[in-house]
MIDOTOR-161346 format. One line per 3 residues: for each residue x, y, z of N, C-alpha, C, O. Coordinates in steps of 0.02 Angstrom, whole numbers. Each point is the difference from the previous one (the first is absolute). Layout:
N
X,Y,Z,X,Y,Z,X,Y,Z,X,Y,Z  ...
***
This chain:
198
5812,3613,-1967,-2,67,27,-12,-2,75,-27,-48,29  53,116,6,-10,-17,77,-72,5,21,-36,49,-14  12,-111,56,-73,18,37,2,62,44,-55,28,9
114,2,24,5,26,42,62,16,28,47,-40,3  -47,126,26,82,11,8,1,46,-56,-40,24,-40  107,-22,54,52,35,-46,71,-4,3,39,8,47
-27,-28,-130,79,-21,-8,57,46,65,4,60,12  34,-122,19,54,30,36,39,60,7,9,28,54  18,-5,-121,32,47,-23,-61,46,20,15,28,53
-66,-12,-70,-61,43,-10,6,17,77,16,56,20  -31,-109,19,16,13,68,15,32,30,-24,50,27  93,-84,-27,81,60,13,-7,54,3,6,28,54
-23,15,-119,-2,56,-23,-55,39,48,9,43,43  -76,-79,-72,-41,49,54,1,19,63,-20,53,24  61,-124,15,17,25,101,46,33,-23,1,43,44
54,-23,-93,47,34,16,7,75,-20,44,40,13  -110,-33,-52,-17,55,-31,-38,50,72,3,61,8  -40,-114,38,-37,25,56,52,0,47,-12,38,47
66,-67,-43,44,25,75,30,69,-28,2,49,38  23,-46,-110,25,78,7,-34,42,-12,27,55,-10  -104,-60,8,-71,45,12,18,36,99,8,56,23
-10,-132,10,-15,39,64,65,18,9,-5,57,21  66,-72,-24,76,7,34,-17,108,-32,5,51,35  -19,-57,-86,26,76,-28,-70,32,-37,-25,-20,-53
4,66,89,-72,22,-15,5,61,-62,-48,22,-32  108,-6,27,0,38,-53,71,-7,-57,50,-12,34  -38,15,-84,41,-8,-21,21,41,-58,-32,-21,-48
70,68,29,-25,40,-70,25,-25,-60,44,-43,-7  -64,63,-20,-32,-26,-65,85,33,-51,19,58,9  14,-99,-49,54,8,-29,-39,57,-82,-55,9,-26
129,16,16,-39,22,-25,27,-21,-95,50,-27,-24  -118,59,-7,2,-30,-54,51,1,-50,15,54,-25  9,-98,10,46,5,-63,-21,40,-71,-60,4,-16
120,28,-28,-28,44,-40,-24,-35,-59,36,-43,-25  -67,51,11,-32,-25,-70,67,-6,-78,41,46,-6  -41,-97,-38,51,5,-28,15,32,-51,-50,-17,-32
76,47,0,2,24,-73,-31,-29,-45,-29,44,-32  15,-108,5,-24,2,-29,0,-89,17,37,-24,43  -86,-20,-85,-23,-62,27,67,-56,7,-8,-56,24
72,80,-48,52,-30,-23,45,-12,75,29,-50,19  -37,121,18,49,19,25,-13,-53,75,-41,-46,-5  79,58,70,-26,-26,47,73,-82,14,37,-22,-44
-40,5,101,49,-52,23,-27,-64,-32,-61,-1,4  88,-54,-36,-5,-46,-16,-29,-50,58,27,15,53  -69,-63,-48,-33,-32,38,47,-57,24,37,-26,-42
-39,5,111,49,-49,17,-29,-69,-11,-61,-12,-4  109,-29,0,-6,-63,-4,-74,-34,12,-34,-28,-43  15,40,129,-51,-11,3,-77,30,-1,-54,-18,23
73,63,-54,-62,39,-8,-10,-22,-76,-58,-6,-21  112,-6,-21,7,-9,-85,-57,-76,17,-61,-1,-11  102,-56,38,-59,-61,24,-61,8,9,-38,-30,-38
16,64,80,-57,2,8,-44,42,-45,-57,-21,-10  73,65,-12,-20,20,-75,-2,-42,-62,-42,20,-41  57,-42,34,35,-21,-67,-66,-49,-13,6,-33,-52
-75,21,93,-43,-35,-31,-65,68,-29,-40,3,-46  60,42,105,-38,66,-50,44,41,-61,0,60,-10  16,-81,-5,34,37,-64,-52,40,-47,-2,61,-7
-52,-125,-33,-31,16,-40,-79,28,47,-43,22,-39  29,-22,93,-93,23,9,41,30,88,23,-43,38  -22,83,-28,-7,28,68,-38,-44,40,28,-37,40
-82,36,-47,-73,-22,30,33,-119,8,-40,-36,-29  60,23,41,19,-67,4,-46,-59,59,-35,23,45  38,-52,-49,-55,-71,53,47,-41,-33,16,-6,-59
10,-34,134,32,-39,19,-46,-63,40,-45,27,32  44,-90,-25,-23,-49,36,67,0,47,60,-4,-13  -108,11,85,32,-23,80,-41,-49,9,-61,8,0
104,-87,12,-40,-52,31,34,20,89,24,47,31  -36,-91,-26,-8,-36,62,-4,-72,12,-48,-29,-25  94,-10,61,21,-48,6,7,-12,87,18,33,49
-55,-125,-65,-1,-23,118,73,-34,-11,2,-61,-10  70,107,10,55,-12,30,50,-41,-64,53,-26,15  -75,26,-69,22,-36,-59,20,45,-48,11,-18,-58
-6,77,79,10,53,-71,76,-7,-28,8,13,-59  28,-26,84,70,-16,-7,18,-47,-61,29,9,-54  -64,-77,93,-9,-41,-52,-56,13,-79,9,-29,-53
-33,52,60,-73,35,-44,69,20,-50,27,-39,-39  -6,123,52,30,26,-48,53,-2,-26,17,33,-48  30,-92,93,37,-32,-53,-32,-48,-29,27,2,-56
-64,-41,53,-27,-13,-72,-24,41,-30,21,-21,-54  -46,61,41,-8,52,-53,33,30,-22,-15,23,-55  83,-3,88,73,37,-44,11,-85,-24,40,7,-47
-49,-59,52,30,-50,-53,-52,-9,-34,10,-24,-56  -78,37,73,-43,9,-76,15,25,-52,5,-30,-53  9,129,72,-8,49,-31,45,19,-9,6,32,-52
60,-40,102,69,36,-7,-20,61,46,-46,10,39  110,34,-64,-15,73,45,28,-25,70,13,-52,30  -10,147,-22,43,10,43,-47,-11,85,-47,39,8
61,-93,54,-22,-2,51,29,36,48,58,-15,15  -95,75,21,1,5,65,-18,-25,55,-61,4,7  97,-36,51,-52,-47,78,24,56,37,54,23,-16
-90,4,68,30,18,61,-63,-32,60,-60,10,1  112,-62,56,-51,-13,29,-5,56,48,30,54,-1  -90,-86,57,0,41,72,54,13,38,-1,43,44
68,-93,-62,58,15,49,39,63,-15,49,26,28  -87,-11,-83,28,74,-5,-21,69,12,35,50,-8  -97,-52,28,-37,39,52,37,33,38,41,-34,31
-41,120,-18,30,19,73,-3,-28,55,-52,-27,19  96,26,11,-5,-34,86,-74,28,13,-51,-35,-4  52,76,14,-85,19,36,-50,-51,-31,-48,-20,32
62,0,-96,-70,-28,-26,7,-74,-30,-36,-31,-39  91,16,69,43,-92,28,-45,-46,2,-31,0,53  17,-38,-90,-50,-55,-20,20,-63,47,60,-17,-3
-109,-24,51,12,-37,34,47,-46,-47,-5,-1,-62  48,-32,95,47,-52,-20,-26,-39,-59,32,-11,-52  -100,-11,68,-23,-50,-36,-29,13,-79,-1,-44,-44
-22,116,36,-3,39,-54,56,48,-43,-13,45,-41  87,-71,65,65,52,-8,13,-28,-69,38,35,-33  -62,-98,-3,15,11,-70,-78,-15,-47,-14,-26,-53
-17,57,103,-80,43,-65,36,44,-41,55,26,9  -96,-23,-57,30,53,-48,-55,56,14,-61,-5,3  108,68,5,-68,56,19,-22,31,-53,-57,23,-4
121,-20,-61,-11,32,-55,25,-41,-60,60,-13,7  -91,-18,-80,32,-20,-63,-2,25,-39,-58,17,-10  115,12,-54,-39,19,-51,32,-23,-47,62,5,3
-95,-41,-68,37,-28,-63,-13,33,-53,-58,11,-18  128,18,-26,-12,52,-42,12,-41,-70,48,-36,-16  -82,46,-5,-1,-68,-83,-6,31,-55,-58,-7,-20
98,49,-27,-27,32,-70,-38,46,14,-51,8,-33  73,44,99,-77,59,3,-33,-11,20,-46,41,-2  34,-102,41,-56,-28,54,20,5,58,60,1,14
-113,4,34,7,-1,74,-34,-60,23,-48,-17,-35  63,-22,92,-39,-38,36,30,16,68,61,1,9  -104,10,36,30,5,58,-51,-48,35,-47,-28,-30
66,21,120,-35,-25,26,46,-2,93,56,25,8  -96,-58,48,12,-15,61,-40,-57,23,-54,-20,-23  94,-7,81,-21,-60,42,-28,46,27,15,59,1
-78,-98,34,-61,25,58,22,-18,66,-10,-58,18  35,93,15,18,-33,56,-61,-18,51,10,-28,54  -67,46,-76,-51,-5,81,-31,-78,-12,29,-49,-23
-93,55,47,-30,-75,18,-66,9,-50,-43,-44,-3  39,116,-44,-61,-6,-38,14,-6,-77,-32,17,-49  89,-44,57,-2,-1,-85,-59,-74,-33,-19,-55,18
14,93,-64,-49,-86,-43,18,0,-73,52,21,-26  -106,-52,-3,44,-23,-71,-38,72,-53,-48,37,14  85,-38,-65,-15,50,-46,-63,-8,-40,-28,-46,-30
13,127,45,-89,-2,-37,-13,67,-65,32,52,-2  -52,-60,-16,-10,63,-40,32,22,-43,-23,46,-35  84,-70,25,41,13,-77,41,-28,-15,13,-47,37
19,55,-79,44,-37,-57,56,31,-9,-11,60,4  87,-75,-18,47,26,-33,0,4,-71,-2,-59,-18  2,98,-34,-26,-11,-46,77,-24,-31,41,27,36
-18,-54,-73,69,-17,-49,-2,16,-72,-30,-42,-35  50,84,12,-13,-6,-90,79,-5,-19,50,24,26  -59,-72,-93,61,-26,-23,-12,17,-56,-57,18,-16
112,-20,-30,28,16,-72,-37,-61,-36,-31,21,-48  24,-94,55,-31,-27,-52,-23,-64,23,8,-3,61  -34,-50,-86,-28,-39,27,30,-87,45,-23,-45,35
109,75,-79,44,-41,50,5,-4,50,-15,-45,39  49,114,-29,10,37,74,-62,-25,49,7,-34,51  -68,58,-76,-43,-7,39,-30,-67,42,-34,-3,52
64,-57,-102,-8,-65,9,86,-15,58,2,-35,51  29,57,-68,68,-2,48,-23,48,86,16,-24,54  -51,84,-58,-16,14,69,-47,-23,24,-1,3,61
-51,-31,-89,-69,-18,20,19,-77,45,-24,-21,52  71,-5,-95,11,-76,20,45,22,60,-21,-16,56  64,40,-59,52,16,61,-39,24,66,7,-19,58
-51,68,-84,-69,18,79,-42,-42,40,-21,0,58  13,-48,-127,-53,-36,1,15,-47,36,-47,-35,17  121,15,9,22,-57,6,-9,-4,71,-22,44,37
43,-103,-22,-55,-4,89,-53,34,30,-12,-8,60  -22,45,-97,-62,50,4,-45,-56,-23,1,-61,5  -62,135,-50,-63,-39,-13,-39,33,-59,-30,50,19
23,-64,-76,-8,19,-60,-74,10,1,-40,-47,-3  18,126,10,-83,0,-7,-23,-2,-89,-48,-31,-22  83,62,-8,-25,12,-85,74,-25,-33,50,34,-7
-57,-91,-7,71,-22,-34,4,41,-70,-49,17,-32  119,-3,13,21,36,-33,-16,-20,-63,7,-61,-7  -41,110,-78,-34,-10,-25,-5,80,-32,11,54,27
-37,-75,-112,-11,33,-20,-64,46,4,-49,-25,27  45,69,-44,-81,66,21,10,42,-33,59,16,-8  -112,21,-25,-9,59,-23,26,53,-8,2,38,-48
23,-35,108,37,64,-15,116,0,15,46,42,-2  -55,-116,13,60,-11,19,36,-71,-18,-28,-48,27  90,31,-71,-6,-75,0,14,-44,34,3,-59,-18
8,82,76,31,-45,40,-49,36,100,7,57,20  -30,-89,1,-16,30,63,-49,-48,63,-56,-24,-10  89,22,59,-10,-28,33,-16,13,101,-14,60,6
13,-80,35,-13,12,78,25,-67,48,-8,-61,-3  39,100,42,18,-62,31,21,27,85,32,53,3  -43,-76,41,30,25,71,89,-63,23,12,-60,8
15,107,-6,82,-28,-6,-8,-52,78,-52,-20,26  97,14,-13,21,-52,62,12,51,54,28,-19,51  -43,71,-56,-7,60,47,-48,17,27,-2,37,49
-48,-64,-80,-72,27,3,6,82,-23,-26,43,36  62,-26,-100,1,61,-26,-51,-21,-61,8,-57,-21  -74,105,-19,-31,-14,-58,42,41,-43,29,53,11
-30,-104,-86,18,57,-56,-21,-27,-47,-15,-59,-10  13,111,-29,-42,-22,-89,83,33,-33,29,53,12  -13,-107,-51,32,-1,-69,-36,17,-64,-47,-30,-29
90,101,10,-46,13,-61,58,39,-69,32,52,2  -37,-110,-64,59,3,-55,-40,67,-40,-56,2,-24  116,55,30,-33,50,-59,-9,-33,-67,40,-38,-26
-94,56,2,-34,-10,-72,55,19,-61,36,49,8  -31,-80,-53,46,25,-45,-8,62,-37,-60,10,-10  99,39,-17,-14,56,-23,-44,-13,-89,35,-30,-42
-96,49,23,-18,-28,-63,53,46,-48,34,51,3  -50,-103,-49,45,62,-58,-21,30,-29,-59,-3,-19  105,50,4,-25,48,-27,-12,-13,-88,-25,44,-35
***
């Protein structure tokens, strides 16, 4: 996670939200669209608005993990679309408006990632400043369908990383484990429990 700062993209947005604060001191306000007949009615959602939805489907209310990565995120989340599969977005800094043109040497940071996996989100950005450090305070959590799976991602994370709770059966799960990847990203692998019978 970032020590400090804020993701690139985040950036962007806020100087650019404050130059058309001072350029135009007033602006009026559009006015509201009519409410629809009934919950059915209304324009079909485009392409990319359908994407970015499509992990709230089932809870409005959604939490997503944003890492943060010192200049490696690129590499980071393609391994994880070859973990997990799913669909990868990169856009680095070279795609920034001219106004907000990332020195040469930062033109392929990634300012924004997001990997969409079965209804999951992972997003994340390179840190471009001089205060990034290593990750503290939480975990990606992973839950898998059974105790294969879980032994197939745990080992794949695990791999050039560093295994804090090797993977193992527990109480409430049969398969579950912790490990910090070769990213210095943490995650706990955890196999849903089987359904008892009925």
């Amino acid at each position: 996670m970032r020590q400090g700062g804020s993701p690139p993209l985040l950036l962007a947005l806020r100087d650019a939200s404050a130059t058309e604060a001072e350029a135009e001191d007033f602006r009026p306000c559009p006015a509201a669209p009519a409410p629809p007949d009934d919950e059915f009615s209304g324009s079909p959602p485009s392409d990319d608005e359908d994407t970015i939805r499509r992990a709230d489907l089932e809870d409005p209310m959604a939490f997503h993990p944003y890492l943060n990565f010192g200049g490696n995120c690129r590499e980071a989340f393609t391994r994880y679309q070859e973990i997990f599969g799913g669909e990868l977005v990169l856009l680095p800094l070279s795609q920034m408006p001219p106004e907000f043109a990332p020195p040469p040497e930062q033109a392929d940071l990634i300012m924004h990632a997001a990997l969409m996996s079965e209804g999951n989100l992972l997003m994340a950005s390179d840190d471009p400043s001089e205060s990034f450090g290593p990750v503290q305070g939480m975990y990606v959590n992973c839950t898998v369908a059974d105790g294969a799976e879980a032994e197939r991602v745990f080992q794949a994370l695990a791999d050039g990383g560093q295994v804090t709770m090797p993977l193992a059966e527990t109480f409430w799960s049969p398969k579950f484990g912790m490990c910090v990847d070769r990213f210095g990203i943490p995650w706990m692998v955890n196999a849903e429990a089987p359904t008892p019978a009925s």
